[in-house]
C-alpha positions in Angstrom: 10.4 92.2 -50.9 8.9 88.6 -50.1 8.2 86.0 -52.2 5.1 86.0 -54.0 4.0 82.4 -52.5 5.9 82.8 -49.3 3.8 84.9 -46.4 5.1 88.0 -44.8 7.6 87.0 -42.1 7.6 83.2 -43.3 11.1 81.2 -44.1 11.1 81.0 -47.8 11.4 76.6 -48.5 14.6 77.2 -49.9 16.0 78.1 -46.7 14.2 75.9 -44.6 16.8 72.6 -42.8 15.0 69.4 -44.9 13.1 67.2 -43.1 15.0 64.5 -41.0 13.6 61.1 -42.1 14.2 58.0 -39.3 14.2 54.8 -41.4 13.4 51.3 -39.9 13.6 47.8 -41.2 10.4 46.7 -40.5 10.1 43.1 -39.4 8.9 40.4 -36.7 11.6 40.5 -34.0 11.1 42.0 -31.1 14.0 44.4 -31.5 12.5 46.1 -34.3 9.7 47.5 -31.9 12.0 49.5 -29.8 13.7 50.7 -32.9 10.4 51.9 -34.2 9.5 53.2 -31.0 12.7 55.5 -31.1 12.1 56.2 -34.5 8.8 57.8 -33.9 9.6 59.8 -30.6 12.7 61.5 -32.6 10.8 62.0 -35.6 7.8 63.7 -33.7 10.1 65.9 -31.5 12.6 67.0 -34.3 9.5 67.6 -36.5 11.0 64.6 -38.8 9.2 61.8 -40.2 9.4 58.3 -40.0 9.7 55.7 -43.0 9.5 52.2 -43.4 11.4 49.2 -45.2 10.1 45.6 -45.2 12.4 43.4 -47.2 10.6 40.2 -48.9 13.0 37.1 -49.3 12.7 36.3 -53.0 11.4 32.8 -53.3 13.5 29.8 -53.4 13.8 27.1 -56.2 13.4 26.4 -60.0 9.4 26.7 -59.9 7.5 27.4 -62.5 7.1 31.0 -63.4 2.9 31.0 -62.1 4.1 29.1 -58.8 6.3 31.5 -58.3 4.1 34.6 -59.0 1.6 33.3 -56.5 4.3 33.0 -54.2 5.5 36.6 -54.8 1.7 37.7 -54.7 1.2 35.8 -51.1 4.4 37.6 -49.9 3.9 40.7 -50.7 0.2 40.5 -49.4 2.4 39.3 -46.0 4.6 41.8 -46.0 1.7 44.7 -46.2 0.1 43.5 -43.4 2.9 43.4 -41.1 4.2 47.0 -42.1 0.5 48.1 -41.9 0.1 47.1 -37.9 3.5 48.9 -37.5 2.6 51.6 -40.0 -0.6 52.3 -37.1 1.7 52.4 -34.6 3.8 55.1 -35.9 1.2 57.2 -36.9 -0.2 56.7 -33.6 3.2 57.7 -32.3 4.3 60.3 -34.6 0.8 62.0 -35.7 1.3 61.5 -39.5 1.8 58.3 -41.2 5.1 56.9 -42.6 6.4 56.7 -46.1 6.7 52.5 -46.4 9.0 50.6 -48.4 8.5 47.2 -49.6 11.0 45.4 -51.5 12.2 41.6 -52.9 15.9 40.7 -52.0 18.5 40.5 -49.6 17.9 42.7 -46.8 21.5 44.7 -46.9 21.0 44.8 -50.2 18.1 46.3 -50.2 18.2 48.6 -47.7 21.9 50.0 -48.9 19.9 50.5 -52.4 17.6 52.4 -50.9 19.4 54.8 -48.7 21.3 55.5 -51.9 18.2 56.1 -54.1 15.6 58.2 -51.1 18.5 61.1 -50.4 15.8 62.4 -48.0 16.5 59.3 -45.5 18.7 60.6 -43.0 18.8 58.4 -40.2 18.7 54.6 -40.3 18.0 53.2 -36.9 18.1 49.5 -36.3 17.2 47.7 -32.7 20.2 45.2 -31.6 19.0 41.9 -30.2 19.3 41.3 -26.9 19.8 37.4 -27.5 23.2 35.6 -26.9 22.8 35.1 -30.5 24.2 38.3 -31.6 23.1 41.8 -32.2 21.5 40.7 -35.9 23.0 40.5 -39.3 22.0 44.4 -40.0 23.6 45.3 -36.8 26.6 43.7 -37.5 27.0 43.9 -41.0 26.6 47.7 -40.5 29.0 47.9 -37.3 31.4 46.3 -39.4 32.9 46.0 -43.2 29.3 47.2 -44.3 29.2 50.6 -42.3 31.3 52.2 -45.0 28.3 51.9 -47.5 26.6 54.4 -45.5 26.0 57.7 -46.0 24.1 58.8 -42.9 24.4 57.9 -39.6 23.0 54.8 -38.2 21.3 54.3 -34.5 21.2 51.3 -32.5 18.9 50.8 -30.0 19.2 48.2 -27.7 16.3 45.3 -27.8 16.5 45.2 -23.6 15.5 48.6 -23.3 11.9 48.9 -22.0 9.3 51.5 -23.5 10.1 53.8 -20.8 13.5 53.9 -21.0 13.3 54.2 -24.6 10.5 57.6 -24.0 13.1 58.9 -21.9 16.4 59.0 -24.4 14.6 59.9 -27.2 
């Protein structure tokens, strides 16, 4: 006998694999793009989704508490308009659009917060910088005495790659 809400022949939920969610730190660097790239060509051919985490810096200094509520306000206005350009992007990519994520703090912080707290996140993928300046402070924080504060596995993506090469790995 099926279940009542379940059709005929149809996996009850219960026994369907959860959705695989891609996270990506959303911000300006050009490394990001790849990593959302990826992101979106996994998500679409694992019938995952992709989500989205832009971290605000919280304001600097002793200013008054209206100063810095404006300042929050402006920031956070920021921050929506750079994850909504990448937001279209991945939709475009992807076909749906992605859960987003926008948060005041430090970055590591934040993002090892929410992996903790979203248990359906279950792949963070972060794009390495191809700059003699070093891979980027997620990178290497989560590469090295960070990566234990993980609980999923995390996928770099290396900023050199070009669109094509990135279409044909993921």
């Amino acid at each position: 006998m099926s279940d009542p809400v379940t059709p005929p022949g149809a996996t009850p939920a219960a026994a369907r694999p959860a959705e695989r969610v891609f996270l990506v730190v959303v911000d300006e660097s050009p490394e990001m793009r790849n990593a959302l790239r990826y992101a979106c060509r996994r998500a679409k051919r694992t019938g995952g989704r992709v989500a989205m985490l832009f971290v605000m810096e919280p304001p600097e200094g002793q200013q008054w508490g209206a100063v810095m509520e404006l300042m929050r306000q402006e920031a956070r206005q920021e921050a929506e308009q750079v994850v909504g350009r990448h937001a279209e992007t991945a939709s475009a990519l992807t076909g749906q659009p992605p859960a987003i994520h926008i948060r005041e703090g430090k970055s590591r912080d934040e993002l090892t917060k929410l992996i903790a707290e979203d248990r359906s996140i279950s792949v963070l993928v972060l794009g390495s910088a191809s700059s003699s300046d070093g891979p980027g402070p997620l990178v290497t924080a989560f590469t090295g005495k960070h990566g234990g504060q993980l609980r999923i596995p995390l996928t770099i993506v290396p900023g050199a790659l070009t669109e094509a090469e990135i279409d044909a790995i993921s």
